[in-house]
Residue frames as a rotation matrix with the C-alpha (Angstrom) as fourth column:
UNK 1
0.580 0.815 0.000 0.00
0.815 -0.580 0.000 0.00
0.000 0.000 -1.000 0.00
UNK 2
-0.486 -0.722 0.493 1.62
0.758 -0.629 -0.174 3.27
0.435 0.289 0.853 -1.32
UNK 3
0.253 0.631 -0.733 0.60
0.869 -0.481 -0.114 6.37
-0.425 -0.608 -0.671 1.19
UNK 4
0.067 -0.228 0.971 0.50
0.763 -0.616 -0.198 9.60
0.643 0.754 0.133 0.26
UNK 5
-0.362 -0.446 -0.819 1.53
0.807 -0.589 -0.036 13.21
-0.466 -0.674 0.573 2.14
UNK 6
-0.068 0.319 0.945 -0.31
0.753 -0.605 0.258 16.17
0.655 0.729 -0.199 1.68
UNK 7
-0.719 -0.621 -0.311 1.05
0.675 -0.517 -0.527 19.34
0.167 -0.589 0.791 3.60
UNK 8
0.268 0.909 0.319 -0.93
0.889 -0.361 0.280 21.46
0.370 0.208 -0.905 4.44
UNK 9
0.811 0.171 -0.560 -0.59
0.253 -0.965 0.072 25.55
-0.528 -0.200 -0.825 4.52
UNK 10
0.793 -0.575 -0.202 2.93
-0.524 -0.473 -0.709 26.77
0.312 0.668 -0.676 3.44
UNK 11
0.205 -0.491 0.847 4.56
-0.430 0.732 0.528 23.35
-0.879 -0.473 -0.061 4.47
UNK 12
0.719 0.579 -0.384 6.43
-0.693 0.562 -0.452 21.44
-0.046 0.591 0.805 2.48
UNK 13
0.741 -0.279 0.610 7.98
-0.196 0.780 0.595 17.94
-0.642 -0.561 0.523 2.08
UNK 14
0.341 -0.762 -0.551 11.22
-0.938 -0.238 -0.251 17.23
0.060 0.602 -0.796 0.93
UNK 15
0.841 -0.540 0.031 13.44
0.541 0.840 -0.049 13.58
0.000 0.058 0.998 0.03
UNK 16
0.384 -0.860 -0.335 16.91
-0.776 -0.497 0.388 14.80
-0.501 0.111 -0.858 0.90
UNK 17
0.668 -0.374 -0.643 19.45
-0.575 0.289 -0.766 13.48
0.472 0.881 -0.022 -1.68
UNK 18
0.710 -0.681 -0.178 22.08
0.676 0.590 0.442 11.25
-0.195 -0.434 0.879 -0.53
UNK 19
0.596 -0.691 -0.409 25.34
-0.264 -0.650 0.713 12.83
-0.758 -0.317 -0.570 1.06
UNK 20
0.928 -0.177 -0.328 27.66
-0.286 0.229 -0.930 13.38
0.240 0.957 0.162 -1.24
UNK 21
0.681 -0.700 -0.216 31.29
0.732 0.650 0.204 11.69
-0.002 -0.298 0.955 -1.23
UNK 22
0.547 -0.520 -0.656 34.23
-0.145 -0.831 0.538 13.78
-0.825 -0.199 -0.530 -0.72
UNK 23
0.928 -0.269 -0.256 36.22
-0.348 -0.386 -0.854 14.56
0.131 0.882 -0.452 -3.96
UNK 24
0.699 -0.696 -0.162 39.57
0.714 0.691 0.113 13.06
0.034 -0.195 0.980 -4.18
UNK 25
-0.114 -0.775 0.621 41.13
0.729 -0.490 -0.477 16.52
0.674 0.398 0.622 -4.71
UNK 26
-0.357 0.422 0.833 38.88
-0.586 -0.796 0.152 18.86
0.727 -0.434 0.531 -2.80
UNK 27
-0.697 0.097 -0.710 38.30
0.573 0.671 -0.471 17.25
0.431 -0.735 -0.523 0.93
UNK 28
-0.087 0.932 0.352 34.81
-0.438 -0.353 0.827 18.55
0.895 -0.082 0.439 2.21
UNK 29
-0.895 -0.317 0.314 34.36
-0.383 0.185 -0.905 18.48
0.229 -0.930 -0.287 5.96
UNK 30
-0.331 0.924 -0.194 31.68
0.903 0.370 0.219 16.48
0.274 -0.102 -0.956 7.42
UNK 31
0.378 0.741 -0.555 29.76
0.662 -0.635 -0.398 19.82
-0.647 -0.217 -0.731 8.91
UNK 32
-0.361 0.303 -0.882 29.93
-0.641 -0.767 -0.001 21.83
-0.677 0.565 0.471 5.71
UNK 33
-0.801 0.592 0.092 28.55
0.551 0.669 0.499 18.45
0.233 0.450 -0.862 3.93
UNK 34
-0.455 0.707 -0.542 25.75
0.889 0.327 -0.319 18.35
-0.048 -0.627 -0.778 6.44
UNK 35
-0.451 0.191 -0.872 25.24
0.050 -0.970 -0.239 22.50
-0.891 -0.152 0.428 5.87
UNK 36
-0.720 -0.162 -0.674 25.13
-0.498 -0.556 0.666 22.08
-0.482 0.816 0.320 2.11
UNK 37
-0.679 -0.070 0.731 21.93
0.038 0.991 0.130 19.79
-0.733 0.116 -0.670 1.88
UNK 38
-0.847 0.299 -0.439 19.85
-0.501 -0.175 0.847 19.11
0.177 0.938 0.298 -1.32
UNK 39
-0.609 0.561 0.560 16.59
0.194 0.790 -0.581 17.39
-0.769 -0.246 -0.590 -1.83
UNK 40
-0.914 0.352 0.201 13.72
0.146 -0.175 0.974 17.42
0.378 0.919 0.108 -4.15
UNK 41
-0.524 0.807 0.273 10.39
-0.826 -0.403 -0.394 18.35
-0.207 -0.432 0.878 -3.30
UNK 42
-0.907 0.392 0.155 7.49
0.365 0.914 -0.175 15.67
-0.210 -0.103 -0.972 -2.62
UNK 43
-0.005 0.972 -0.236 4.66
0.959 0.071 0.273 17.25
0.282 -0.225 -0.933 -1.73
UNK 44
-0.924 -0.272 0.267 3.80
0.200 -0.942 -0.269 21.08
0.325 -0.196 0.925 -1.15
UNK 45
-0.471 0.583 -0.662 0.84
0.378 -0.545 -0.749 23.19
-0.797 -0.603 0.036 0.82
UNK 46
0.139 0.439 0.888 -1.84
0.989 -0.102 -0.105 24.31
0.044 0.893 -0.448 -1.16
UNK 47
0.937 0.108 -0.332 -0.36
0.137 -0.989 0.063 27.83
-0.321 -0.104 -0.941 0.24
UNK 48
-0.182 -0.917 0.356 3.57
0.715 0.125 0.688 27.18
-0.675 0.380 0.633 -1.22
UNK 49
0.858 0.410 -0.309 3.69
-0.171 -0.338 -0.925 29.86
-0.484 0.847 -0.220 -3.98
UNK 50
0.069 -0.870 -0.489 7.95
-0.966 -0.180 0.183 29.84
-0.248 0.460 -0.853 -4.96
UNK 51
-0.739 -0.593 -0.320 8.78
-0.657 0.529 0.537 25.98
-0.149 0.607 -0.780 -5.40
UNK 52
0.208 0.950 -0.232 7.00
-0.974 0.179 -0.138 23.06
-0.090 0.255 0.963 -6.68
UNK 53
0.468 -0.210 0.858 6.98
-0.365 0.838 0.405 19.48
-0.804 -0.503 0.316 -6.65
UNK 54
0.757 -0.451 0.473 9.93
0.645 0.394 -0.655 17.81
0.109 0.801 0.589 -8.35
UNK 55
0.737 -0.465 0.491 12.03
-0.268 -0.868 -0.419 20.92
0.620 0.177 -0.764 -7.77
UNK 56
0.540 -0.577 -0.613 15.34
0.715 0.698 -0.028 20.44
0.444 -0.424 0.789 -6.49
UNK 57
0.820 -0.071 0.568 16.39
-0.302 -0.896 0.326 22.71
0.485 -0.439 -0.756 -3.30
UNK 58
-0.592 -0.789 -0.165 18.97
0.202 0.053 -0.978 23.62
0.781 -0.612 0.128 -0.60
UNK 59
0.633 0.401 -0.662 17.81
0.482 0.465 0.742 22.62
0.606 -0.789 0.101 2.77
UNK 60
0.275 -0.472 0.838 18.96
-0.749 -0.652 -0.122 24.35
0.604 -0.594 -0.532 6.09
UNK 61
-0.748 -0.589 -0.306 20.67
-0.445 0.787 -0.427 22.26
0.492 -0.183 -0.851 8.55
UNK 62
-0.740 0.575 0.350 17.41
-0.531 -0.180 -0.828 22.50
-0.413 -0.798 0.438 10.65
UNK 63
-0.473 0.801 -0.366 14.05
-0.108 0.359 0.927 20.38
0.874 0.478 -0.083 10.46
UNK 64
-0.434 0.386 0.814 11.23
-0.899 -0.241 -0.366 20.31
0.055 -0.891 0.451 12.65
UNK 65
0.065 0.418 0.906 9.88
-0.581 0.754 -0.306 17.35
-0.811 -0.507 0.292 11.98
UNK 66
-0.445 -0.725 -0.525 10.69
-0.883 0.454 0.123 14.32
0.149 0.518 -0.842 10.17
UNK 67
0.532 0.700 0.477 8.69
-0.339 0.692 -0.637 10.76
-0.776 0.177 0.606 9.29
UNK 68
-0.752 -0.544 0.373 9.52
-0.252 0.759 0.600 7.79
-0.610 0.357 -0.707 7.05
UNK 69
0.334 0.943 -0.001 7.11
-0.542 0.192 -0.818 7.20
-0.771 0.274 0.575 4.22
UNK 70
0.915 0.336 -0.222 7.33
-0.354 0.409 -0.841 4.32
-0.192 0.849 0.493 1.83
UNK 71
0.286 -0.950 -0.125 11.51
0.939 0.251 0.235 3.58
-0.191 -0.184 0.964 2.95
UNK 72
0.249 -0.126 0.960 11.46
0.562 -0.789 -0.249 7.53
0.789 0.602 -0.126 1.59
UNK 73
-0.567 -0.510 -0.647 13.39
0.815 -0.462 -0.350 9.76
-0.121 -0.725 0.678 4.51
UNK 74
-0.112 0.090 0.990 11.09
0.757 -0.638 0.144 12.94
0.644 0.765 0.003 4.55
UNK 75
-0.715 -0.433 -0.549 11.87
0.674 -0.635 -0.378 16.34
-0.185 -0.640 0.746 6.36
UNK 76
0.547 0.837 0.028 9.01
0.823 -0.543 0.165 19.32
0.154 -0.067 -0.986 6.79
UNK 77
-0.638 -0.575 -0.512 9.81
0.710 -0.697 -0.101 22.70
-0.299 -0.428 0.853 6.23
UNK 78
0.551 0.574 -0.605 7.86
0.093 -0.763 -0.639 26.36
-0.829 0.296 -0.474 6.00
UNK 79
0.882 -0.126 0.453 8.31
0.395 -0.324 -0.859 27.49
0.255 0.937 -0.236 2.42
UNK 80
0.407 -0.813 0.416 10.56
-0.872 -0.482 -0.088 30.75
0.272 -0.327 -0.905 4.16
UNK 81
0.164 -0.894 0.418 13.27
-0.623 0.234 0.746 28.11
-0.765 -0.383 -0.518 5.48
UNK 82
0.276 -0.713 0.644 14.48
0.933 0.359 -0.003 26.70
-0.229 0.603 0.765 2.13
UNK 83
-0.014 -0.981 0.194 17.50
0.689 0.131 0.712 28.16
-0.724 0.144 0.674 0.72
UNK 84
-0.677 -0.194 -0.710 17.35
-0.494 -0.596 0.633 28.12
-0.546 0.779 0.307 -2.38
UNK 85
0.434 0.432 0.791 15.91
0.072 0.858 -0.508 26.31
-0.898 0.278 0.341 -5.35
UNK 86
-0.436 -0.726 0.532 17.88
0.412 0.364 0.835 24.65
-0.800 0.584 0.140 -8.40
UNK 87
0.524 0.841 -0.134 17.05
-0.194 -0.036 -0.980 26.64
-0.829 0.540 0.144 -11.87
UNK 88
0.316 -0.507 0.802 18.06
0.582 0.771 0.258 25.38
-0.749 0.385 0.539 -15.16
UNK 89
0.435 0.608 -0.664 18.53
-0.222 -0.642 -0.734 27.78
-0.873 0.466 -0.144 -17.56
């Protein structure tokens, strides 16, 4: 049975990416890793107006709250505490 997650106000749910490996040339401490995290959006409030699902952000180091859905790691944040988001252009 596949569940679904529907945020609600200007919440929304993120899959963080796996950490990335350090670079054989360029050594990356573990707590600027752990600063620099990515994810993709799941699920968004029906108040979200900047990203959208599928979109791939930067994540503060913070999360309030946090839940397993489907083997899927997923973190809750207000809209205002992401970062950034990834644009192609």
């Amino acid at each position: 049975m596949t569940k679904e997650i529907h945020p609600l106000h200007d919440v929304v749910a993120v899959v963080r990416d796996a950490p990335v490996e350090a670079s054989k040339i360029i050594v990356t401490p573990e707590r600027a890793r752990k600063l620099a995290w990515t994810g993709v959006v799941l699920a968004i409030g029906p108040e979200v107006t900047e990203v959208g699902v599928g979109d791939k952000v930067y994540l503060p180091w913070h999360y309030s709250v946090d839940t397993w859905l489907d083997d899927k790691h997923v973190l809750f944040y207000l809209e205002e505490e992401l970062l950034a988001k990834e644009v192609e252009e």
